[in-house]
N, C-alpha and C positions, 0 to 999 in steps of 0.2 A: 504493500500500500504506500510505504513513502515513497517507492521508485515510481508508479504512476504519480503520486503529488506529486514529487519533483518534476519530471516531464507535462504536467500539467502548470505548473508554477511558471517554468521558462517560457512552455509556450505563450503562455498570457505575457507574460512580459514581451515576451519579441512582439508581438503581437499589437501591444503597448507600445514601442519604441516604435514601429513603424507606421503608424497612424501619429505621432507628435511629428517624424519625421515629413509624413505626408501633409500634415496640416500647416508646416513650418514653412515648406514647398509652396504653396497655394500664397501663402500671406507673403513671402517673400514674391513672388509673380505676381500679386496686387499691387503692391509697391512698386514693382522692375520701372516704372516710368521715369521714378527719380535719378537713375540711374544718368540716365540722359541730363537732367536738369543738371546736376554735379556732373559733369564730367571729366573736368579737370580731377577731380576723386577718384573718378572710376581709372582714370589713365593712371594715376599716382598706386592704385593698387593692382593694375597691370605690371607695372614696374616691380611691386614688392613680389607680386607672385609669379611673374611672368621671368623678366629679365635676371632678377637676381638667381634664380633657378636654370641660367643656362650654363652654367659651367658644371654643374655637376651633371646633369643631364649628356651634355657633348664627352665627357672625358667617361662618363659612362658608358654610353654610345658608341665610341670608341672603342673601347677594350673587350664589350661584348662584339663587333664587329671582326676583330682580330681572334677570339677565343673561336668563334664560330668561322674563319676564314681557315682556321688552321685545322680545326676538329673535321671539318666540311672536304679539305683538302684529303688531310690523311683518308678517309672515307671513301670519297670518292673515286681516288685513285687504285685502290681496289679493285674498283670496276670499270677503270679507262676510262670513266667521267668525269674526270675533273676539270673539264671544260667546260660544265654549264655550273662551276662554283659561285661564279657573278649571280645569276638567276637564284639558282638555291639559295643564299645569302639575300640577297634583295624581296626575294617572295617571304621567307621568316622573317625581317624584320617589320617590311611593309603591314604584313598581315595581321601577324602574330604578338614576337618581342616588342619592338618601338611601340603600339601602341599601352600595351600591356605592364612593360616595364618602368616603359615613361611615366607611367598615371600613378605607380607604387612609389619612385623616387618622387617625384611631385607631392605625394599623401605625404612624404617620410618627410621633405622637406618645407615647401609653404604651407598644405595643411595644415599641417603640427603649430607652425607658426601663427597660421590665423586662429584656430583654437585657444593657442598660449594668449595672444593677443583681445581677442574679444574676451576670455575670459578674466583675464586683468579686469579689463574695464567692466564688468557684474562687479569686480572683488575689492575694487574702489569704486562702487555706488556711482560709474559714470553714465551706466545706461539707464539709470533710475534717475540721474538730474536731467538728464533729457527729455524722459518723460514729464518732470517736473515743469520743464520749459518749453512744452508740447511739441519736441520733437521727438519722433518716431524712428527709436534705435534699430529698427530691421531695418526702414530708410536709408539711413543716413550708415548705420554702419556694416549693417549684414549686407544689402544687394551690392555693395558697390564692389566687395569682396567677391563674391558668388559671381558674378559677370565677371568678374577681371581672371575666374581660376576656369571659367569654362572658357572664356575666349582663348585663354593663353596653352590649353592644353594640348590643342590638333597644332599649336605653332611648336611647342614643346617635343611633342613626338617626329612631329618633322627633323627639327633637327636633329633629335636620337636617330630616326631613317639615313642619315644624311652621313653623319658621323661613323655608323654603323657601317656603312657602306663603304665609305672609306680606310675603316679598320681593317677591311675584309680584302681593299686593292691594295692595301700597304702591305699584308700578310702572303695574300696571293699569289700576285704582279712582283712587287718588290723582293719579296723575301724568298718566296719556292719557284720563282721565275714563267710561271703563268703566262703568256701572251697576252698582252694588255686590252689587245682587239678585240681577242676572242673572250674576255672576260667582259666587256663591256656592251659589246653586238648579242650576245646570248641572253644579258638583261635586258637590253630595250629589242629583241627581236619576242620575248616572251611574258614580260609585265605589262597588264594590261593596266591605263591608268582607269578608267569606270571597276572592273574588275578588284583591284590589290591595291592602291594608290586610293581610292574615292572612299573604298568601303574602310580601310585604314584610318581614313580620317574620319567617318560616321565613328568609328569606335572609340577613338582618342575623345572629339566631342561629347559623348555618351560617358563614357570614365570621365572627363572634367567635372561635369555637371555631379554624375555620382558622389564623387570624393570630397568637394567643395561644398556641396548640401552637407554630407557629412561633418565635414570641418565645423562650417560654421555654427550648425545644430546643436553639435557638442559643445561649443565656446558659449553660446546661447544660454547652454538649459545646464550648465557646469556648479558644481557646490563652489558658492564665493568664496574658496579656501587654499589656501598654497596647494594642500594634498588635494584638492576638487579638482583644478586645472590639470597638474599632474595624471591626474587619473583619464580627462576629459583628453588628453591629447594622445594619451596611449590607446584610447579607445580608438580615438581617430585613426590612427595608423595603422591599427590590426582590422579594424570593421574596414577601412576604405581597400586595403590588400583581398580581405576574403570578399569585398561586394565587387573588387573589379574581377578578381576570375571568374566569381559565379556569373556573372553579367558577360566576361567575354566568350564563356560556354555557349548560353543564348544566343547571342550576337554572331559566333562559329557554325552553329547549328542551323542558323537564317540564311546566312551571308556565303556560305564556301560548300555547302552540301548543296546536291542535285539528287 
């Protein structure tokens, strides 16, 4: 009997957390207007979530590109294929990694951050004097956040695609001596951009939107407490990792199956 309560107690909780998180969703899209109105804001947290998150993002990108040019090579060469390595390398990240890994280092780095941040400001009563001063703290400080993490997410992955790619002709090309033509003519002879390139970017969009509701959700509704935030940003980081593979499952199962 405790094991059904307990499986009964979670469920209601999850249950619980995804109807606050849905209703949080809705009120944040009733407000998206202001977004606009600030926008000088919305640009300033472009920059916090967006820019300052490319260097880990590209040097990421990078090293997965080379780990996978070289695993892809020894492999392939196996089987006298290691000619279409460009392809193989460019259809995984396109598809797959870039968007997928980009969205987890993103959650690990500006989520985390907007969470720490919005929950400050519960923990010093600053979203309570706004209400005071009949400003509307999802306003003024959740949408402009939430826009700035989905716009910057498909430019995010991009650049992990980009870097990655290049990981992969530095490893290839340069280092196992790969023919540079035939690495490059094999990608653009078989990546389709509507196909691997469009739908890559639906996915990254999709993860932004994901991890950044999550973000701010938890900074929102966090205990005004040093250990509250704490706890509010680990949450973030582990919920936005398991909601973007559950979600790139779905997204796989739509998009690349016939």
């Amino acid at each position: 009997m405790n094991f059904i309560q307990t499986i009964g107690y979670n469920t209601l909780q999850f249950i619980r957390a995804l109807g606050s998180v849905c209703l949080f969703f809705i009120q944040i899209l009733s407000k998206s207007g202001t977004a606009l109105i600030r926008f000088k804001l919305s640009v300033r947290q472009v920059y916090f979530a967006g820019v300052l998150s490319v260097l880990i993002i590209a040097v990421s990108g990078l090293f997965v590109g080379m780990v996978l040019g070289l695993q892809g090579y020894t492999q392939l060469s196996k089987f006298k294929s290691a000619d279409i390595l460009g392809y193989m390398v460019a259809a995984s990240l396109l598809r797959e990694l870039g968007p997928v890994l980009a969205a987890i280092l993103f959650a690990s780095s500006a989520g985390g951050a907007m969470t720490s941040e919005i929950g400050l400001m519960k923990t010093t009563e600053q979203l309570e004097a706004m209400n005071v001063m009949a400003v509307n703290p999802v306003a003024r400080v959740v949408v402009p956040r939430f826009w700035a993490g989905v716009f910057s997410m498909p430019l995010l992955a991009s650049i992990f695609n980009v870097a990655g790619i290049y990981g992969a002709y530095l490893i290839g090309v340069q280092y196992l001596g790969l023919d540079s033509g035939i690495f490059w003519s094999q990608m653009q002879s078989n990546i389709s951009f509507g196909y691997d390139v469009l739908n890559g970017l639906i996915k990254s969009t999709v993860f932004g939107l994901a991890v950044t509701l999550i973000a701010v959700h938890q900074g929102f509704h966090s205990v005004p407490t040093s250990e509250g935030i704490l706890r509010a940003s680990t949450r973030t980081v582990v919920s936005s990792a398991l909601t973007v593979l559950a979600i790139d499952f779905i997204l796989t199962a739509l998009m690349f199956t016939e």
